[in-house]
VEXMARGU-968478 format. One line per 4 residues: their letters; for each residue z, y, x of C-alpha. Coordinates in Angstrom, 1 decimal. Layout:
BEGIN
a> Z:Y:X | ...
This chain:
BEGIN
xxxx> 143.9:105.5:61.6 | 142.0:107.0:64.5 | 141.6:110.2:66.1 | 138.9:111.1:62.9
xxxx> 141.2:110.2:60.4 | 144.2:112.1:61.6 | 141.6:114.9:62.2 | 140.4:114.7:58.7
xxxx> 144.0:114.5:57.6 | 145.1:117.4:59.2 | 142.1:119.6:57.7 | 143.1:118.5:54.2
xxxx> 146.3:119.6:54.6 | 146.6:123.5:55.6 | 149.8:124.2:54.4 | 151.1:121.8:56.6
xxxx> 149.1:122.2:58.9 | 148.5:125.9:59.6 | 146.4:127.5:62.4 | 143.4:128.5:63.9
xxxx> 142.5:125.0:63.9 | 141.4:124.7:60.2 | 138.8:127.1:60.5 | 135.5:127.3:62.5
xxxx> 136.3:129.5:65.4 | 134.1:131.5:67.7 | 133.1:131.0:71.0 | 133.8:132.3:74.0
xxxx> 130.6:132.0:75.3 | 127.6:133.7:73.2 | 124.9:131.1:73.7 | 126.8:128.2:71.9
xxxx> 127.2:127.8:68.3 | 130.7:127.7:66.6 | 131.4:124.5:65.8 | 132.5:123.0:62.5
xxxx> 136.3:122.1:62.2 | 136.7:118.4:62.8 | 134.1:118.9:65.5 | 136.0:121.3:66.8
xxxx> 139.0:119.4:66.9 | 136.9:116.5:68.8 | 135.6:118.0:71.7 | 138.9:119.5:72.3
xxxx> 140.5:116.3:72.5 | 137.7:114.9:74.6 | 139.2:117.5:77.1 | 142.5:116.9:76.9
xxxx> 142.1:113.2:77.7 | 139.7:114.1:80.8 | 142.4:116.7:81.6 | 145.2:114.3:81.5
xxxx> 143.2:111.9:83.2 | 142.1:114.3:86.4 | 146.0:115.5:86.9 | 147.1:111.6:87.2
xxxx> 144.5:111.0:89.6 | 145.8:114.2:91.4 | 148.9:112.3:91.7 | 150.5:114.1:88.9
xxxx> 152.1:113.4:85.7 | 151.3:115.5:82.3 | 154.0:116.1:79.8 | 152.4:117.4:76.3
xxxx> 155.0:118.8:74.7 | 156.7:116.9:71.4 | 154.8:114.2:72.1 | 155.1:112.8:75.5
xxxx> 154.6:112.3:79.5 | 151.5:110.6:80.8 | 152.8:109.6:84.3 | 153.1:106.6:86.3
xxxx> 156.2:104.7:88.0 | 156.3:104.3:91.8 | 157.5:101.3:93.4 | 157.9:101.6:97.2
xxxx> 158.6:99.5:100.4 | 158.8:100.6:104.3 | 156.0:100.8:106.2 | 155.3:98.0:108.1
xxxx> 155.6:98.5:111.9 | 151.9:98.1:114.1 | 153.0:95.0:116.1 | 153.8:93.3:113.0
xxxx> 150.3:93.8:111.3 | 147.0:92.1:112.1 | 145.3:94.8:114.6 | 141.6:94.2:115.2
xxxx> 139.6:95.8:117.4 | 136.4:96.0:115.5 | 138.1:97.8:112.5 | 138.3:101.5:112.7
xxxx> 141.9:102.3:113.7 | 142.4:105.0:110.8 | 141.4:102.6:108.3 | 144.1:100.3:109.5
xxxx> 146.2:103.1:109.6 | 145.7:103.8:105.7 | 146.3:99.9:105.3 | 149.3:99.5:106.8
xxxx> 150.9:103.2:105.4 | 149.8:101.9:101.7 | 153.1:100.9:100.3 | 152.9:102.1:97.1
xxxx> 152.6:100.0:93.8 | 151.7:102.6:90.7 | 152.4:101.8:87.4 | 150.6:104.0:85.0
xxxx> 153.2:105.0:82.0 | 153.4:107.2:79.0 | 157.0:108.1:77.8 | 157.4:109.0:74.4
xxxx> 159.6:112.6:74.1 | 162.6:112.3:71.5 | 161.2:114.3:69.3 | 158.6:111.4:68.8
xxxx> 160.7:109.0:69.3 | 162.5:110.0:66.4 | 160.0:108.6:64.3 | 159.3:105.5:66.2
xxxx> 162.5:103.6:64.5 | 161.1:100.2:65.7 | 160.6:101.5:69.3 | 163.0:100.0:71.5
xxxx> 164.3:102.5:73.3 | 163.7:101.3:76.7 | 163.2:103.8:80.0 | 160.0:103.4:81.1
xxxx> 160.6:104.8:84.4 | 163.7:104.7:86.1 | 165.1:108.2:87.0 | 168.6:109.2:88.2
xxxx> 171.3:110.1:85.5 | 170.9:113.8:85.9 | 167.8:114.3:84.7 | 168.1:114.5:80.9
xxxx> 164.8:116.4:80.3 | 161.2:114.7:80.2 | 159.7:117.1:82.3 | 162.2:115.6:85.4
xxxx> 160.7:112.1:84.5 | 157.6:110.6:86.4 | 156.7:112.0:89.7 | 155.0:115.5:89.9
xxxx> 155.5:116.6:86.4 | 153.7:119.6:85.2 | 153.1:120.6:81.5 | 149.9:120.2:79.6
xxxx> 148.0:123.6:80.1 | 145.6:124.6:77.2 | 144.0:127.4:79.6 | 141.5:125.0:81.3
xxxx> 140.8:122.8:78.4 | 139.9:126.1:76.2 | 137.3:127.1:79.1 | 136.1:123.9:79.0
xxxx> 135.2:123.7:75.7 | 134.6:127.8:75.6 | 137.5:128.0:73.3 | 140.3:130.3:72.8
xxxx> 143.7:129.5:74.4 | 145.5:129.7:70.9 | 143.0:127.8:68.9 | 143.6:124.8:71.5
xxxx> 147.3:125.3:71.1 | 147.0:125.1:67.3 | 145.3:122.0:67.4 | 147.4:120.3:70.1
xxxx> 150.5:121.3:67.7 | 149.1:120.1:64.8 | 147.9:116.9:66.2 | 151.7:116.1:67.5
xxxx> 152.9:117.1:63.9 | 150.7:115.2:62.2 | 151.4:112.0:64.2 | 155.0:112.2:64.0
xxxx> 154.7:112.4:60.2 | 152.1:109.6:59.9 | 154.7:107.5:62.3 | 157.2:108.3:59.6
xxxx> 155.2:107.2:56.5 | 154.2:104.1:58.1 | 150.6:104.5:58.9 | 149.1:102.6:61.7
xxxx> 147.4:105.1:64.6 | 145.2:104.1:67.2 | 144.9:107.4:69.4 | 142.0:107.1:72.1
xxxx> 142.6:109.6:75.1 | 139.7:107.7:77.0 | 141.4:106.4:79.6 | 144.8:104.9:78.0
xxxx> 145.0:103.9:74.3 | 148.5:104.8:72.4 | 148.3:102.4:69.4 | 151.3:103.0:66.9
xxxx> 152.3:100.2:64.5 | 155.0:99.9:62.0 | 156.6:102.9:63.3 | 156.9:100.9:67.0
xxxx> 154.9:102.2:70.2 | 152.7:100.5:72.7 | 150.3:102.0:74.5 | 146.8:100.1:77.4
xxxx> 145.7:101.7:80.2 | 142.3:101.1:81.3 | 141.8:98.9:84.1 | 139.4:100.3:86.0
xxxx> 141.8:103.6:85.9 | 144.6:101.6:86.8 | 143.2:99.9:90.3 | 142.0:103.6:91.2
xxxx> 145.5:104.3:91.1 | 146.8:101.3:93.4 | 143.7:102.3:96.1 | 144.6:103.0:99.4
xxxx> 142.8:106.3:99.3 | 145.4:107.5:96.5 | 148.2:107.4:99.1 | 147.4:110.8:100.5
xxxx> 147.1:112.4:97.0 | 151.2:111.4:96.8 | 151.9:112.2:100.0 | 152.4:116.4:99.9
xxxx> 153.1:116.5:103.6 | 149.4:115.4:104.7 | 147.6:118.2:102.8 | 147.8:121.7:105.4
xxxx> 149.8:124.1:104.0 | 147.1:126.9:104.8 | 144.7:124.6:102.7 | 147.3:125.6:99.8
xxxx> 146.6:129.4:100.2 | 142.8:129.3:101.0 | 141.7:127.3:98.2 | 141.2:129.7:95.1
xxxx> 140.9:129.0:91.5 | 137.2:129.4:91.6 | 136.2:126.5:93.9 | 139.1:124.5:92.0
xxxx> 137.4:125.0:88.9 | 134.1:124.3:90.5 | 135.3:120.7:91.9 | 137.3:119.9:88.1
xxxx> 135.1:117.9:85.9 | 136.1:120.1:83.0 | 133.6:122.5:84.3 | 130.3:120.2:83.5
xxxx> 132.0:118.2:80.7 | 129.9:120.9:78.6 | 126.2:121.1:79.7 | 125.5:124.4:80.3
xxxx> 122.3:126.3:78.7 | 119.6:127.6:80.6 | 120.2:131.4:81.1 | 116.0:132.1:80.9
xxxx> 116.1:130.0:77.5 | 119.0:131.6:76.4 | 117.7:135.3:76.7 | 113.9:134.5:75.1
xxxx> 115.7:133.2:72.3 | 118.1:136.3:72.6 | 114.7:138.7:72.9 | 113.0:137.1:69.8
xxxx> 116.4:137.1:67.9 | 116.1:140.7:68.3 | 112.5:141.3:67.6 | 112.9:139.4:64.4
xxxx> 115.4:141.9:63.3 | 113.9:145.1:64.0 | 110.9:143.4:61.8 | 113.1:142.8:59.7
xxxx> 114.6:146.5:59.3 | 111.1:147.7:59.5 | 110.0:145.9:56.1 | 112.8:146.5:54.4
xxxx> 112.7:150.8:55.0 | 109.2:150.4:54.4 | 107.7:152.6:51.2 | 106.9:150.2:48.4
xxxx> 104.1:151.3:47.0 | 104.0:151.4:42.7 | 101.2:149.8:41.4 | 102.2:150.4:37.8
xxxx> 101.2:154.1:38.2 | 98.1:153.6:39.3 | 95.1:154.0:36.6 | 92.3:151.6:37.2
xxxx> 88.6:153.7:37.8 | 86.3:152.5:34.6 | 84.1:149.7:35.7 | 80.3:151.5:35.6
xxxx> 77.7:149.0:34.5 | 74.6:149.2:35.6 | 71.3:150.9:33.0 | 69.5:148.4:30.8
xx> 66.4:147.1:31.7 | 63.5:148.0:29.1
């Protein structure tokens, strides 16, 4: 089953599967169209993967609740000193800089949570990260942890907060109790495919994503101590947002086109109203004049 088969079964199913998610919901923003329900439930998705997908290449991992952490294992090694590595002169010194500081070998992960895991009884169990003993909770695992946040996927998709909420909870319930009947899922975030088979996990990072991870360049996304703490304070949500590509996963309407059709909307009712108030004139009552022919002719 894909993501439009656990979609459709979730919509067949309101009792067990109750929410905001079963019905078309309105939008936040006027000039689009509520969308059906299974639509609904598609673009939101489409989101959530590119959500999940910009916070790992922020150097942070994504923990969704029930379900499971997106996040990636680190492998380290010391930093090779400059007389040891092949200086040329021709090369730009900061680039050889960045080469010889990139130590880092990224793994990209996705840790099931127990409550999933419950259902995956062929899933062997194994740590996919190592992590000291004392962290017992999924959200210590990976490096940078931070929850999934339904806020900017809901503006993305000019959504409410709660109706993503309900869809990301039914989702998890839904796979957990496909897991547990048996049924094969193949769940598509975009960039990493979670396939589920005979109640056992495995999941297939895509390449392309994988090698972006393991580029020099991502070095200084890990390393918190290179970014300027006033650079922390400065930065608002607004030119965040305007940087995220959640903000033109939607393409926006034209706000000229969007008022003409506004204006005509409007016209079309007051013509509307004026017709219907208009007196309708009886034509039952009215007595035909007698028809006058004209004199004979002699």
């Amino acid at each position: 089953m894909n993501l439009d088969s656990i979609f459709e079964w979730i919509l067949k199913q309101p009792i067990n599967y109750p929410g905001k998610h079963q019905d078309s919901q309105p939008r936040t923003n006027p000039a689009y169209k509520p969308l059906e329900a299974k639509a609904q439930f598609h673009i939101i998705f489409k989101a959530t993967g590119e959500y999940i997908r910009e916070k790992m290449l922020d150097g942070k991992g994504v923990n969704m609740r029930d379900f499971g952490a997106f996040t990636f294992e680190i492998f380290s090694d010391t930093v090779k000193p400059a007389q040891h590595s092949n200086f040329d002169i021709a090369k730009d010194l900061d680039e050889q800089r960045a080469d010889r500081k990139h130590v880092h070998r990224i793994r990209p992960c996705f840790v099931p949570d127990k409550k999933f895991r419950y259902s995956l009884a062929r899933y062997a169990g194994k740590e996919e990260i190592s992590a000291p003993k004392s962290q017992h909770s999924i959200y210590q695992k990976g490096f940078g942890m931070m929850f999934c946040n339904a806020g900017p996927i809901a503006a993305s998709c000019y959504l409410g907060k709660d109706v993503v909420s309900s869809a990301h909870n039914a989702f998890i319930q839904a796979v957990s109790d496909l897991t547990t009947l048996g049924h094969g899922l193949n769940i598509d975030f975009g960039f990493v495919k979670v396939y589920v088979q005979d109640r056992d996990l495995r999941y297939s990072y895509n390449q392309n994503f994988a090698n972006t991870l393991n580029n020099k360049n991502f070095e200084y996304r890990l390393r918190k101590s290179d970014t300027p703490t006033s650079e922390h304070w400065n930065t608002t949500y607004e030119s965040k947002w305007a940087k995220s590509s959640l903000n033109s996963l939607l393409k926006r309407p034209n706000s000229n086109q969007v008022r003409n059709y506004y204006e005509k909307t409007l016209a079309l009712k007051i013509m509307s109203l004026d017709l219907s108030t208009a007196e309708q004139t009886n034509y039952s009552r009215i007595k035909p004049k007698p028809q006058q022919l004209p004199p004979l002719k002699k």
